[in-house]
C-alpha positions as CSV (number, residue, x, y, z in Angstrom):
1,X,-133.0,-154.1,174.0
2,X,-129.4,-153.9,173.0
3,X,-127.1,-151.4,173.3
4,X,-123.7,-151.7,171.6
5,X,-120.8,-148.8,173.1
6,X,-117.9,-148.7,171.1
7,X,-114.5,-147.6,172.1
8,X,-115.9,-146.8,175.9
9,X,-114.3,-145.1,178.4
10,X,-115.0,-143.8,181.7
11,X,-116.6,-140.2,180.9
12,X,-118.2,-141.3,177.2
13,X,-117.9,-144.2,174.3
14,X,-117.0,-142.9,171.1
15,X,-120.2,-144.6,169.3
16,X,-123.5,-146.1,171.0
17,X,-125.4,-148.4,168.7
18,X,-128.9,-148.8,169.0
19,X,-132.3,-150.2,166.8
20,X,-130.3,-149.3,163.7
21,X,-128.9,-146.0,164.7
22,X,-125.0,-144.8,165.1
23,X,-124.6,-141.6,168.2
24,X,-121.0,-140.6,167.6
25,X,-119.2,-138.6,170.3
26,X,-118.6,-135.2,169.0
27,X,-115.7,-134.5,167.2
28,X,-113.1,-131.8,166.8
29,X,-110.1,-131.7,164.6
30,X,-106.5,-130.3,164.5
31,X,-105.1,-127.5,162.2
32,X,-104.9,-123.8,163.0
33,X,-108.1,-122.7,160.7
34,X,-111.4,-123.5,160.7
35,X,-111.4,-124.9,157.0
36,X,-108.3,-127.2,158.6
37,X,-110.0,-128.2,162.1
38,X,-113.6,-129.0,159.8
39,X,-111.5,-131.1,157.4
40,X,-109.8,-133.3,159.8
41,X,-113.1,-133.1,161.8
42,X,-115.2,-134.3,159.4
43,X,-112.2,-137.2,158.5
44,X,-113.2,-138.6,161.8
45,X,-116.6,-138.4,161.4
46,X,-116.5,-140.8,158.1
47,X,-113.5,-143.3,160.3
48,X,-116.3,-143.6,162.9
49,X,-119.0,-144.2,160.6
50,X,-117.3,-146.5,159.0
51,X,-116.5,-148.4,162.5
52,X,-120.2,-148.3,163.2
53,X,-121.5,-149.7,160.0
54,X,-122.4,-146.8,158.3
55,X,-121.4,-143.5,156.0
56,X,-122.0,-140.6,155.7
57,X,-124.2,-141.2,153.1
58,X,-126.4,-142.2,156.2
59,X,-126.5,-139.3,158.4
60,X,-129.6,-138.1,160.1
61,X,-128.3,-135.0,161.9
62,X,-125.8,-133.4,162.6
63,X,-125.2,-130.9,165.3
64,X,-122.5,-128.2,164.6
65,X,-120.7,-126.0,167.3
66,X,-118.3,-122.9,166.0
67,X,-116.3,-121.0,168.5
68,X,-117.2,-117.8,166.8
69,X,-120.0,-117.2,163.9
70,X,-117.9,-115.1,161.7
71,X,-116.3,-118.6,161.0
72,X,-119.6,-119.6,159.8
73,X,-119.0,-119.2,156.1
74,X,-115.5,-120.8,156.0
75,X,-116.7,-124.3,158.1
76,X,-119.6,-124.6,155.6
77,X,-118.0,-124.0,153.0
78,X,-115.8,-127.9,153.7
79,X,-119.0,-129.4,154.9
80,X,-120.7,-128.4,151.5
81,X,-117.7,-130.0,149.6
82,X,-117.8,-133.0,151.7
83,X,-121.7,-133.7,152.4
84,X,-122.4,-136.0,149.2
85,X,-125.3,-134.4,146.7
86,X,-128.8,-135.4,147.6
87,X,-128.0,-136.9,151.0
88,X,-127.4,-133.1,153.8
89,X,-128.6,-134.3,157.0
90,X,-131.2,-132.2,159.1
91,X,-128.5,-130.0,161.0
92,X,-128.1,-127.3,163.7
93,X,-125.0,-124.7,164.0
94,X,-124.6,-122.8,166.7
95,X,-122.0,-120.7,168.3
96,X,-120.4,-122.4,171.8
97,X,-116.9,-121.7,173.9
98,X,-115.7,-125.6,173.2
99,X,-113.6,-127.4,175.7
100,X,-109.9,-125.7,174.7
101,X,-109.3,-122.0,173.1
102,X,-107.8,-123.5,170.3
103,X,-110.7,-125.6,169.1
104,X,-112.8,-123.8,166.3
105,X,-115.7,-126.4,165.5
106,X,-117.4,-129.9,166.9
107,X,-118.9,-131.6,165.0
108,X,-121.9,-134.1,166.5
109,X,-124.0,-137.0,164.7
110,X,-126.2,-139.3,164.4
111,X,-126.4,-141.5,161.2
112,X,-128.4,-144.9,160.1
113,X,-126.4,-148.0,161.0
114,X,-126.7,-152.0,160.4
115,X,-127.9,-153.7,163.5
């Protein structure tokens, strides 16, 4: 069996490879709105994907966290522009107190990958 860990450090690695599959770390972005935070999210997402061998073309899932559900609206509203026609993932969003006050959204996924 072969695992692959990308960019590891002591408390997580950024990607872990595995039978064809890509688990990124979840992801959060800078910018003082949720539309900003989602877009720069979502910009790491794809560098990742792209790291691991994949796109977002090949997402599985993807787990969404929002500080607050009236932001709801305004994160989908990016990820509808930015998940490409024909190919949304099976996703969850739920509402979470993230790791700083400041963060609005995390993004989590899991996507297809070569090897």
């Amino acid at each position: 069996m072969t695992i692959t860990r990308i960019d590891t450090g002591t408390r997580m690695s950024k990607i872990v490879k595995h039978n064809g599959t890509a688990y990124l770390c979840g992801q959060v972005g800078d910018g003082a709105t949720v539309a900003e935070q989602t877009r720069d999210c979502l910009s790491r997402v794809e560098a990742l994907l792209d790291n691991a061998g994949s796109s977002k073309e090949q997402i599985l899932q993807a787990i969404i966290w929002v500080a607050d559900m009236a932001d709801f609206a305004e994160m989908n509203e990016v990820w509808d522009a930015w998940v490409p026609a024909g190919a949304a993932p099976a996703r969850a969003c739920g509402e979470a107190k993230l790791a700083r006050p400041d963060l609005k959204v995390e993004i989590i996924v899991t996507a297809a990958c070569a090897g």
